[in-house]
Backbone bond lengths (Angstrom), bond angles and torsions (degrees), N, CA, C in turn:
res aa  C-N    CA-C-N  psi(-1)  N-CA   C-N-CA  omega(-1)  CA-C   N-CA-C  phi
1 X - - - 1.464 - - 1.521 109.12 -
2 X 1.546 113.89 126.11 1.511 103.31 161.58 1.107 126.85 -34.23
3 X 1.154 136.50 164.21 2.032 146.24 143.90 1.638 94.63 -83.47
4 X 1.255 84.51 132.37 1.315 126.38 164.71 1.269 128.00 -80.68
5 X 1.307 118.46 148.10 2.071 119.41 -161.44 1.418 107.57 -67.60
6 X 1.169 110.17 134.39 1.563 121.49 -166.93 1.636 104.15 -93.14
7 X 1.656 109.77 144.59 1.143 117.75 -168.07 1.071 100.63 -110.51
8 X 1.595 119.12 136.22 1.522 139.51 -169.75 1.368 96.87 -63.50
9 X 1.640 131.47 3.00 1.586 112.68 -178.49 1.385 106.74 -108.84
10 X 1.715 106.63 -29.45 1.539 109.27 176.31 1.419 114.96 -149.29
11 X 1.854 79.97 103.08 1.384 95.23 -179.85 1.368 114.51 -148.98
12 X 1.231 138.24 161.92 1.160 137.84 -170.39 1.995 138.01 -112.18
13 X 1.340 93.74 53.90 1.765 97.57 -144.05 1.792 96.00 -86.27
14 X 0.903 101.11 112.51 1.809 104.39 167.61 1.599 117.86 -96.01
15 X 1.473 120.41 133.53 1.085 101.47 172.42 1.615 108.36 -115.37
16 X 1.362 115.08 167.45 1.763 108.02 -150.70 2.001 78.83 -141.75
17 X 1.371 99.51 146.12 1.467 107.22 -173.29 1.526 95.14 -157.96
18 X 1.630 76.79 103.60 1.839 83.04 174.03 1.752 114.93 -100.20
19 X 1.432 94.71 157.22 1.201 113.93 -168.10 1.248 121.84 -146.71
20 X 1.484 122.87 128.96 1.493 110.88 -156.69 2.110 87.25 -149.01
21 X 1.366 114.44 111.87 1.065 129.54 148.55 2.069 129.23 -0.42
22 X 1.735 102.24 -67.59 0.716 100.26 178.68 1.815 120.17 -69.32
23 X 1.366 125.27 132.18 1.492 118.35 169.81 1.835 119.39 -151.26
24 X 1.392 101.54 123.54 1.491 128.10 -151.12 2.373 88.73 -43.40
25 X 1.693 100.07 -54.87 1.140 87.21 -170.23 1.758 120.71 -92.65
26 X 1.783 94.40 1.80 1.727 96.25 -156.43 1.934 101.35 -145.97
27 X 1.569 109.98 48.13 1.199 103.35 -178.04 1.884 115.18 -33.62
28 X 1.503 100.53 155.02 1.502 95.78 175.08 1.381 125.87 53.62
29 X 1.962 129.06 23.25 1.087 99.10 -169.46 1.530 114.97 -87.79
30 X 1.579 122.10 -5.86 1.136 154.94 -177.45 1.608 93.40 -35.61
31 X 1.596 123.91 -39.12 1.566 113.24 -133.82 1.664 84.14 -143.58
32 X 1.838 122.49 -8.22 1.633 113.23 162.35 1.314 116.17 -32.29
33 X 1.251 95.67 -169.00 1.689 98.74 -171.07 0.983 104.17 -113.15
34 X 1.369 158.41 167.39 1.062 159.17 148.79 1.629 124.58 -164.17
35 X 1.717 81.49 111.84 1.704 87.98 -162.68 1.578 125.61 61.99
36 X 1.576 119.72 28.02 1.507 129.02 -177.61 1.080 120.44 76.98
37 X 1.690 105.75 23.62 1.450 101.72 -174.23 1.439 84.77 -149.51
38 X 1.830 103.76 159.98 1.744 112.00 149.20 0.739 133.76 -41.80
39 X 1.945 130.90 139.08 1.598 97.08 177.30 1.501 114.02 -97.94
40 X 0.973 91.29 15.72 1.667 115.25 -179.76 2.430 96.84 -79.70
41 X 1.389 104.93 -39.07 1.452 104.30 176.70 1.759 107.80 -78.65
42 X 1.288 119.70 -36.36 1.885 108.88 167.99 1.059 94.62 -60.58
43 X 1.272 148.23 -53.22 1.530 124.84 -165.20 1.486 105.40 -54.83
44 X 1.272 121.97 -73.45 1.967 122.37 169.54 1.271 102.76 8.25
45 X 1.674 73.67 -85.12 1.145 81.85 -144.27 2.220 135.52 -81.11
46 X 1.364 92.83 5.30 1.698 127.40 169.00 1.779 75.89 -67.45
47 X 0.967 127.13 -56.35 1.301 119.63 -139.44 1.895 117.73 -84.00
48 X 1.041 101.91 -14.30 1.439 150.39 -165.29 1.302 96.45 -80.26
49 X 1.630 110.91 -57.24 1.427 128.89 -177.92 1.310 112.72 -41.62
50 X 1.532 108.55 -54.03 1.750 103.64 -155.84 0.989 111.59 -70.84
51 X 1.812 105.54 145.43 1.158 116.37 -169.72 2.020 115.15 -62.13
52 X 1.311 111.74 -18.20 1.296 98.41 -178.52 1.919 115.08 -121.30
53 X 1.210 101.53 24.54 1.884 106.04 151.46 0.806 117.98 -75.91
54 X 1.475 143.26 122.78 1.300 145.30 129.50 1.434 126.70 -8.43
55 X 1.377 96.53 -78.88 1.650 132.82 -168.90 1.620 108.80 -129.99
56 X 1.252 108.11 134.02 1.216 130.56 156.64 1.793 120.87 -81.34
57 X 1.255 115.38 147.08 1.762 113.57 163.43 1.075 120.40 -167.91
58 X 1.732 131.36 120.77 1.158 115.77 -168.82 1.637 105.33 -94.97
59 X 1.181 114.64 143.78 1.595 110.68 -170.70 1.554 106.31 -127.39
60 X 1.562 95.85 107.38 1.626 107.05 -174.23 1.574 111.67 -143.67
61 X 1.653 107.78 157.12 1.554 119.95 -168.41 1.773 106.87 -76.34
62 X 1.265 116.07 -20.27 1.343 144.62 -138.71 1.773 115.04 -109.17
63 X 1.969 118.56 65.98 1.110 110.18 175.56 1.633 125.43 -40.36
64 X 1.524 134.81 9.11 1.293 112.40 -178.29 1.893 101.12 -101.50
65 X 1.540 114.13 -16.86 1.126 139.95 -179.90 1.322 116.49 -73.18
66 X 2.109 121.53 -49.57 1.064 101.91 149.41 1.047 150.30 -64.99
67 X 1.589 111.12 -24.22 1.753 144.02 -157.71 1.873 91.87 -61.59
68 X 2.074 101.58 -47.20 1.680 102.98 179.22 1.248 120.17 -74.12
69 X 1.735 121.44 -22.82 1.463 92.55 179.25 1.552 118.22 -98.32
70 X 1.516 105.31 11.64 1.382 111.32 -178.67 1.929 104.09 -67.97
71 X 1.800 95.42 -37.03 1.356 104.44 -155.26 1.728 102.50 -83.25
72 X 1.217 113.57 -9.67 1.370 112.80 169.64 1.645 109.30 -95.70
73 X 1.032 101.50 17.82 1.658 95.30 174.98 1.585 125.32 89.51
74 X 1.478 119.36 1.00 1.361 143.21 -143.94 1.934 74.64 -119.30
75 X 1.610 101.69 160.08 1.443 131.48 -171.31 1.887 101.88 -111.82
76 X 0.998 112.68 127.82 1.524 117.49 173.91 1.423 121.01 -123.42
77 X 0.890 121.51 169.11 2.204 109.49 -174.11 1.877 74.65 -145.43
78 X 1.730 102.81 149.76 0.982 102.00 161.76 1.856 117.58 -97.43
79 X 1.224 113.69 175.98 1.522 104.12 179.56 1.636 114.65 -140.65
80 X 1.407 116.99 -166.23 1.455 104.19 178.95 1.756 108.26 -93.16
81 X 0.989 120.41 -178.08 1.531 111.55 -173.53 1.246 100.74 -125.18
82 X 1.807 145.21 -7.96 1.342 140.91 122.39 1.633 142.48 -32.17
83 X 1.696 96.28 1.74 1.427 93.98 167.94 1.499 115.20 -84.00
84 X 1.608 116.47 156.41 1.215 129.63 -175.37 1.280 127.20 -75.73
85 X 1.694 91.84 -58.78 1.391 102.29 171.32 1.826 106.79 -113.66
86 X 1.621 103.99 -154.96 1.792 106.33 -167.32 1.463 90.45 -97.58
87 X 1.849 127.53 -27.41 1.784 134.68 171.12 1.490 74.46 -49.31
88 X 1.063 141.63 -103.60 2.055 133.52 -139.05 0.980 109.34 -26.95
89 X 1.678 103.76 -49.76 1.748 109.20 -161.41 1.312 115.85 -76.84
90 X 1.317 111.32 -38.14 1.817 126.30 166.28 1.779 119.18 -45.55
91 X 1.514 100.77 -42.68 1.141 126.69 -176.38 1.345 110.20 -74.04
92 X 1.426 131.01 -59.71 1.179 125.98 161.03 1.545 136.34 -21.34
93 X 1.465 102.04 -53.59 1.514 119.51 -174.16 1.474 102.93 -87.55
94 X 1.724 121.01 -33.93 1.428 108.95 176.97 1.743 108.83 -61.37
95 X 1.593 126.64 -9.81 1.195 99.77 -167.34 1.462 136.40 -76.91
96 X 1.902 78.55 -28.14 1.714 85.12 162.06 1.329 129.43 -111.50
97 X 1.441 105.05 55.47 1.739 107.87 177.98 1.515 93.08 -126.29
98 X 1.158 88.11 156.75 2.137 113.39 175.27 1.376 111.48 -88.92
99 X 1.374 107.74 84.23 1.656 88.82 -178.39 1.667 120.84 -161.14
100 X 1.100 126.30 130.51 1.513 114.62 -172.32 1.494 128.00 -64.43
101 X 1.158 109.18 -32.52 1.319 105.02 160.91 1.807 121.92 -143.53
102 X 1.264 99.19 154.56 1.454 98.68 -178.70 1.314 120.78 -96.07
103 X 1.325 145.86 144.42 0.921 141.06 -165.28 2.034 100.38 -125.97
104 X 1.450 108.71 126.18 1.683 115.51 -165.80 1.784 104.77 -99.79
105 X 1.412 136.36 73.88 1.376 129.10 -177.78 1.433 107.02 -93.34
106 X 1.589 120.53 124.85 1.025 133.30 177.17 1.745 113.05 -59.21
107 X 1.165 117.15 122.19 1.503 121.91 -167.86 1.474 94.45 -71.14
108 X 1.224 129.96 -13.31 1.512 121.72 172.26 1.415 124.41 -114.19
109 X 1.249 114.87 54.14 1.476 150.87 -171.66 1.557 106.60 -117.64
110 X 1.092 139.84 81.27 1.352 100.77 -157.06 1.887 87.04 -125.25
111 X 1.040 105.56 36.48 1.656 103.52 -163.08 1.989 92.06 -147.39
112 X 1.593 106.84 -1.09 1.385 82.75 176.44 1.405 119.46 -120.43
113 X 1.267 88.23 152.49 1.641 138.19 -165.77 1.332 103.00 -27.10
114 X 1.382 139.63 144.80 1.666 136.12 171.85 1.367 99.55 -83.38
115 X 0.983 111.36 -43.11 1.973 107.36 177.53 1.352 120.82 -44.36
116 X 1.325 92.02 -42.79 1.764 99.12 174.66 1.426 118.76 -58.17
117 X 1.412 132.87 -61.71 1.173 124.63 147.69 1.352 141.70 -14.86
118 X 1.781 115.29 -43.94 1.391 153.10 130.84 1.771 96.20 -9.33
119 X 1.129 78.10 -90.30 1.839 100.06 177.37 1.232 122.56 -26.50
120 X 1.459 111.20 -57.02 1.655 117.17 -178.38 1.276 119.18 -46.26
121 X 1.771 88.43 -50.16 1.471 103.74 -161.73 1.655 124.62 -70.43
122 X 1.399 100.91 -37.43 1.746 105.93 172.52 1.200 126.77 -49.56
123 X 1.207 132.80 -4.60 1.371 130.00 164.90 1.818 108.36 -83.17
124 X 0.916 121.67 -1.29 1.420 115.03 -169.96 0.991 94.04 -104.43
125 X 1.072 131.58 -32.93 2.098 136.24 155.16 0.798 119.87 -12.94
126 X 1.399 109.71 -53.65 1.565 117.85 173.14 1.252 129.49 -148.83
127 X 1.390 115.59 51.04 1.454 134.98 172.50 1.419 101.46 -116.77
128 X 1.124 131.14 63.63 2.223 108.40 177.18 1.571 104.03 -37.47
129 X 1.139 130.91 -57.11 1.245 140.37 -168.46 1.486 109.93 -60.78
130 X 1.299 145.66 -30.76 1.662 150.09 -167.18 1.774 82.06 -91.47
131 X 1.845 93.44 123.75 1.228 122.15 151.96 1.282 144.59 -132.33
132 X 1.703 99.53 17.85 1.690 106.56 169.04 1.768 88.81 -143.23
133 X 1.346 105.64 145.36 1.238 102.97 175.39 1.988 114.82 -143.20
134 X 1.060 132.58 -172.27 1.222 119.46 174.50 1.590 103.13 167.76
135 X 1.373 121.22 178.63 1.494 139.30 -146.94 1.965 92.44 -118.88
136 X 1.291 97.53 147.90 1.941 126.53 178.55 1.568 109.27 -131.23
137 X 1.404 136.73 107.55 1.060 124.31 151.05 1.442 129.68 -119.11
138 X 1.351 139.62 166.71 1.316 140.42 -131.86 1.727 102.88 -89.40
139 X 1.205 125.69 132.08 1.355 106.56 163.93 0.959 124.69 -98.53
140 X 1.792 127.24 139.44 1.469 112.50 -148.03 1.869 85.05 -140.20
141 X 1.451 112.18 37.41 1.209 102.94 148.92 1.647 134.03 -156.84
142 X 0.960 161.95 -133.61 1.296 151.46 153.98 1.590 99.38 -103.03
143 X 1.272 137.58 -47.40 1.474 138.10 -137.71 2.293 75.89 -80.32
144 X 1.042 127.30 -56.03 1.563 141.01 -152.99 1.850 92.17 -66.96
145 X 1.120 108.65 -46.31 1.745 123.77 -173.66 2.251 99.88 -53.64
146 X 1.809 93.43 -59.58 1.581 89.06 167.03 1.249 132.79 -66.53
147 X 1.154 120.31 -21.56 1.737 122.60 -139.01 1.672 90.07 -93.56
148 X 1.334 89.45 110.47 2.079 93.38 165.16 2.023 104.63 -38.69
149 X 0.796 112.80 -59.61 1.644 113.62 -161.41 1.675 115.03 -64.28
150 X 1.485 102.49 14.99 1.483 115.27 176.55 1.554 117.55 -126.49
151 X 1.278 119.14 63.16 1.384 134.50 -171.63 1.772 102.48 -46.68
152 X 1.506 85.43 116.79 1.550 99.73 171.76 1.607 128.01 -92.67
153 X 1.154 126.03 -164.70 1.547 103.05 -169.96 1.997 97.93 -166.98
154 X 1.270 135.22 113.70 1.610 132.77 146.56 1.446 104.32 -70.81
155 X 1.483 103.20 151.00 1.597 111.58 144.61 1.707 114.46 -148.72
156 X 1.436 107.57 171.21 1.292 102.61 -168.62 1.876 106.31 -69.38
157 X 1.329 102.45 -148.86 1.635 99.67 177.54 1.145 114.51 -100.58
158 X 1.638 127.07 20.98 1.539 125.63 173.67 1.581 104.19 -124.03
159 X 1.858 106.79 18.83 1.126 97.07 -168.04 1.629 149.71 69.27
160 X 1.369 106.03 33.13 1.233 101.10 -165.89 2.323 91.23 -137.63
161 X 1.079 89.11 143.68 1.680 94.22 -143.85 1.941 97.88 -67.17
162 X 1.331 116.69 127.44 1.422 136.19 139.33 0.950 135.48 -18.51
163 X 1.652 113.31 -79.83 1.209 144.82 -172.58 1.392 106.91 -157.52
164 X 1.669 113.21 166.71 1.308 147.81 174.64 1.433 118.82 -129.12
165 X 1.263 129.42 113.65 1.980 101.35 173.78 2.123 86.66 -158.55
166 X 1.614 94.07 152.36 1.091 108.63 -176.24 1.896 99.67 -84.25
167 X 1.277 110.18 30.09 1.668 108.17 -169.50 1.492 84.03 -128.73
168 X 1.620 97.22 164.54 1.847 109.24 178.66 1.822 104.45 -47.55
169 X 1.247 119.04 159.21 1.202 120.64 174.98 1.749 113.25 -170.98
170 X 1.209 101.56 98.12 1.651 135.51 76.81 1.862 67.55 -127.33
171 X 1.580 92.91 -174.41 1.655 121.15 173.60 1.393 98.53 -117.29
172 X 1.448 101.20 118.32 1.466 114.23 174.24 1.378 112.82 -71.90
173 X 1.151 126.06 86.74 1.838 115.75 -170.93 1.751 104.20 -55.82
174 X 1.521 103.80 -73.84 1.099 115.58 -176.77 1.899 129.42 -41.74
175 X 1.382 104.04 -20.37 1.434 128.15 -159.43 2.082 113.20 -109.69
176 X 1.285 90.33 -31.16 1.218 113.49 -165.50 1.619 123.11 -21.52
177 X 1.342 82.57 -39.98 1.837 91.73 -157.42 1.895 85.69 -112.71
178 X 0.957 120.15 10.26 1.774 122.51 163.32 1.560 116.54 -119.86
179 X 1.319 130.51 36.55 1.331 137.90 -168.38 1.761 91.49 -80.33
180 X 1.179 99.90 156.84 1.567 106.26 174.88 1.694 105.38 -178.47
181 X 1.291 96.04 146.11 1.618 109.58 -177.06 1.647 112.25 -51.38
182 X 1.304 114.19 -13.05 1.174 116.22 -157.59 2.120 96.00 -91.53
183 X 1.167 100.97 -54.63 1.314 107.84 153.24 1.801 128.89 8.97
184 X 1.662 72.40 -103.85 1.899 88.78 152.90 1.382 153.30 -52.00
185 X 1.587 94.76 -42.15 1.181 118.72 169.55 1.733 107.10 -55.32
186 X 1.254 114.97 -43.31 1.684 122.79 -178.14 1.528 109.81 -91.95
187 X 1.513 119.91 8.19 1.413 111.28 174.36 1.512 107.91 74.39
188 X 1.542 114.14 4.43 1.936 100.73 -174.63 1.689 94.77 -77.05
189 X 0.953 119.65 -38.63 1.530 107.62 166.56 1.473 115.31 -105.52
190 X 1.578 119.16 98.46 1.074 116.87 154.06 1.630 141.99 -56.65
191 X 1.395 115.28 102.45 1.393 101.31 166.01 1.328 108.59 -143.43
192 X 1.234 111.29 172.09 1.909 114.54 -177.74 1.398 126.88 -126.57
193 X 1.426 113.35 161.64 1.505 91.39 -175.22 2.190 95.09 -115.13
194 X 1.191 93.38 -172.49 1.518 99.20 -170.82 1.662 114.03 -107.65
195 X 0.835 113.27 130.46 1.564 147.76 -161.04 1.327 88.25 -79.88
196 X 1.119 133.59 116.54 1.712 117.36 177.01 2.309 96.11 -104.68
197 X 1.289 94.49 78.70 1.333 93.06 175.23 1.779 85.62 -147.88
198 X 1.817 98.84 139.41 1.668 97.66 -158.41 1.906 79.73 -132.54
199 X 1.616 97.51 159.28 1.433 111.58 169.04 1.774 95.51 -135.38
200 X 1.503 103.42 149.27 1.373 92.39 173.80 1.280 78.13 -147.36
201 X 1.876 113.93 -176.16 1.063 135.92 171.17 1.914 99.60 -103.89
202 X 1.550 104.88 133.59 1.321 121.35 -147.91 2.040 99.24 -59.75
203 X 1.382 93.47 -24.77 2.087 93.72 -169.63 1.426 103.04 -80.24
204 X 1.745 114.36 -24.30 1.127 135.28 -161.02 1.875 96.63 -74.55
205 X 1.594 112.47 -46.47 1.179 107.52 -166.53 1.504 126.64 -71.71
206 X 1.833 97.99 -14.82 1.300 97.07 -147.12 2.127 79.20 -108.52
207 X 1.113 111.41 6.15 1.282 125.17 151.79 1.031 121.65 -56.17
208 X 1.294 124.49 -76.53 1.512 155.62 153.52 1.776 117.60 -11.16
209 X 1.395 94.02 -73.55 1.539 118.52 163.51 1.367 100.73 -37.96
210 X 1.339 145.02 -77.54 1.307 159.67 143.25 1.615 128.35 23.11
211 X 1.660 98.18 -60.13 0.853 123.42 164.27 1.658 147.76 -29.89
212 X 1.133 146.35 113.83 1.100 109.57 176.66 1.405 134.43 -84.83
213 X 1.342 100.63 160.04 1.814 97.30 174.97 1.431 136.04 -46.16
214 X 1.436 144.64 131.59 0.957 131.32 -160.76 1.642 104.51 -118.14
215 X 1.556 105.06 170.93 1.493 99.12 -172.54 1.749 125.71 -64.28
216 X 1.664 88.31 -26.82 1.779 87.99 -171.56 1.109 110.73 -79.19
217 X 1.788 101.09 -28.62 1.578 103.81 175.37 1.826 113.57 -57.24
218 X 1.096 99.31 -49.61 1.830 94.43 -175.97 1.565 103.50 -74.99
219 X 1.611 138.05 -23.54 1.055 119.59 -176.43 1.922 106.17 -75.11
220 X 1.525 128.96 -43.48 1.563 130.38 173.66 1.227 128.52 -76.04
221 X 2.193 97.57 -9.78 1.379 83.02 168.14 1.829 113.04 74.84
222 X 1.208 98.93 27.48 1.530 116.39 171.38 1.575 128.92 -177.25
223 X 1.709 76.61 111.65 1.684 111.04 -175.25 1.586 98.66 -22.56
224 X 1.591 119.63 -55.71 1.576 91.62 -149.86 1.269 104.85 -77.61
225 X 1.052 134.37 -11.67 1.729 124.93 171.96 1.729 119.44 -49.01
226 X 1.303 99.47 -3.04 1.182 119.04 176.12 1.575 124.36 -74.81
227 X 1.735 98.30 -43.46 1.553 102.73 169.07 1.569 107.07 -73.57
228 X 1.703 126.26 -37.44 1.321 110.06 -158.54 1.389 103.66 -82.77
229 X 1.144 124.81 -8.02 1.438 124.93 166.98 1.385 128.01 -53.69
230 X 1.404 107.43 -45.68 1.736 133.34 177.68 1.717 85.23 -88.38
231 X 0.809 138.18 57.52 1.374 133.75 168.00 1.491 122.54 6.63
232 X 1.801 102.00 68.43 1.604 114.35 171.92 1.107 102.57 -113.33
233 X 1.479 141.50 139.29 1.307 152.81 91.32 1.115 128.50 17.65
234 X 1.550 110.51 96.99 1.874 123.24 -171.26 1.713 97.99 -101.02
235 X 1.202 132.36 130.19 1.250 122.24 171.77 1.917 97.43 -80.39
236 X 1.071 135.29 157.46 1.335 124.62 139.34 1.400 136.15 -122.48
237 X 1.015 118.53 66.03 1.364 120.58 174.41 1.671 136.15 -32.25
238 X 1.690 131.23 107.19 1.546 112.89 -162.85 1.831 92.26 -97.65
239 X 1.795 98.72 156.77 0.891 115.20 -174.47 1.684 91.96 -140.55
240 X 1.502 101.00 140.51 1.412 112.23 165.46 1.488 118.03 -99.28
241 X 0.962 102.99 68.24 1.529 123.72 -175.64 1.781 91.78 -141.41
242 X 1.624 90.92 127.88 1.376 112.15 173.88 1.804 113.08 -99.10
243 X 1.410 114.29 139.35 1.557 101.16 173.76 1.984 105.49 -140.28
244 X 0.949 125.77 -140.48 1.562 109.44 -170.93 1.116 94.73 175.40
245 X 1.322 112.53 103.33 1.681 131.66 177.69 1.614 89.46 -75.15
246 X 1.643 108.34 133.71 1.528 103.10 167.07 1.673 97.81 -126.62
247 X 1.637 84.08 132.25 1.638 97.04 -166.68 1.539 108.79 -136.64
248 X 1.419 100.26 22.71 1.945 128.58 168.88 1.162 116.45 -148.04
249 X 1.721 125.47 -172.10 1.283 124.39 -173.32 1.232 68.43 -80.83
250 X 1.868 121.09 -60.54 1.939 111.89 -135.73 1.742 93.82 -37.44
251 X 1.120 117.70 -76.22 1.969 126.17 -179.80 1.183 113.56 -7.63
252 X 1.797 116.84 -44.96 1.448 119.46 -163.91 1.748 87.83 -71.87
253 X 1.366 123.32 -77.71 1.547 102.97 156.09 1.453 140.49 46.06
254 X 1.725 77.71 -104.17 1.792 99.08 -167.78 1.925 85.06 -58.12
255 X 1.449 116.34 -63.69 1.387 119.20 -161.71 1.778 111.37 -32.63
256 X 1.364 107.65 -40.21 1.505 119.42 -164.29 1.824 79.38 -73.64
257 X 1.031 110.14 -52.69 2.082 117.03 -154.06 1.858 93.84 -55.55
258 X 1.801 111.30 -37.57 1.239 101.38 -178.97 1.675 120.33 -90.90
259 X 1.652 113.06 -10.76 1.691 101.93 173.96 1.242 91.39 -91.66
260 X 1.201 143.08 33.72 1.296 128.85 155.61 1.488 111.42 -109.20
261 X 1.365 127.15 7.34 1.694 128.13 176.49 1.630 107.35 -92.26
């Protein structure tokens, strides 16, 4: 039997934010400082915020990571340290929780928005049928449109995602060789980039997880190409809400340069 549309009074949405110590360009950024705090605790507690989480949990391989959010008052699960990707680690901890949907917050988010989360989730309100879901926001420049490390995103006209690719997307045939910041900046070329914050339905994820890897997924280097491959249904919802994955010191930075505005 399908699931049925979940009611904002009883429902069960956990969101799980894994976090793992080791990092190729940014060892330890889990536990930097930022603004006198972890930046591993703005994530929490941003997350904490939204009005429709239940439960918070940070899910990491890394006792110095749980040891901090225990001590700020925050809940941690430990995990195995052989997972590949953050789907294993997500997956792991969803198996033994009670809950309709899972909610995926990048532990190195530490600037985004509770609304956004908000955001993800309202389509499952009233979709029984939507079981992967995720965030679209606007790109408003040329340098973000090229740059491999800014995953872009199509979807059809009900919103539900196309494609994924770390390359420009759509391809301006006609435009190509006249691109300009100005462009974007005015919306004459609309396009967006991808929000890497995911909601799934909890049977759905550990489905997913399950799965095997697919080619586009290992050729872009992104997990979710994985569901549209097996022919699942991504909702994408855009939000004009900006956030700032920091995945260097420079990042740790900008983050400090922006809780200080």
């Amino acid at each position: 039997m399908a699931p049925g549309p979940l009611s904002r009074d009883f429902m069960n949405i956990i969101a799980i934010i894994p976090a793992r110590f080791g990092s190729t360009r940014f060892p330890g950024k889990a536990l930097a400082d930022l603004a006198g705090k972890p930046m591993i605790q703005h994530v929490y507690e941003r997350t904490c915020a939204a009005t429709l989480v239940s439960r918070a949990i940070v899910a990491t391989d890394d006792k110095r990571i749980a040891d901090a959010v225990q001590q700020m008052g925050g809940e941690a699960i430990m995990t195995s340290n052989a997972h590949e990707t953050g789907t294993d680690r997500l997956a792991e901890v969803a198996r033994g929780l009670d809950a309709d949907l899972i909610v995926n917050v990048q532990g190195d988010e530490p600037l985004i928005e509770p609304t956004m989360i908000d955001q993800a989730i309202e389509p499952f309100l009233n979709e029984p049928g939507l079981r992967m879901g995720t965030l679209k926001s606007r790109i408003r420049n040329l340098h973000d449109f090229l740059s491999p490390n800014v995953v872009k995103v199509v979807t059809d006209t009900g919103g539900y995602a196309l494609y994924f690719s770390r390359s420009p997307l759509p391809f301006f045939r006609d435009k190509w060789h006249d691109l300009k910041n100005e462009a974007f900046e005015t919306g004459r070329l609309l396009c967006f980039k991808h929000v890497g914050l995911y909601v799934y339905r909890r049977d759905f994820l550990l489905q997913f997880a399950a799965m095997p890897q697919t080619f586009l997924e290992l050729s872009e280097k992104l997990e979710q190409l994985r569901a549209l491959e097996h022919g699942e249904k991504i909702k994408v919802v855009e939000t004009s809400f900006e956030s700032l994955g920091v995945d260097t010191p420079e990042d740790l930075v900008k983050a400090r340069e922006l809780l200080q505005i």
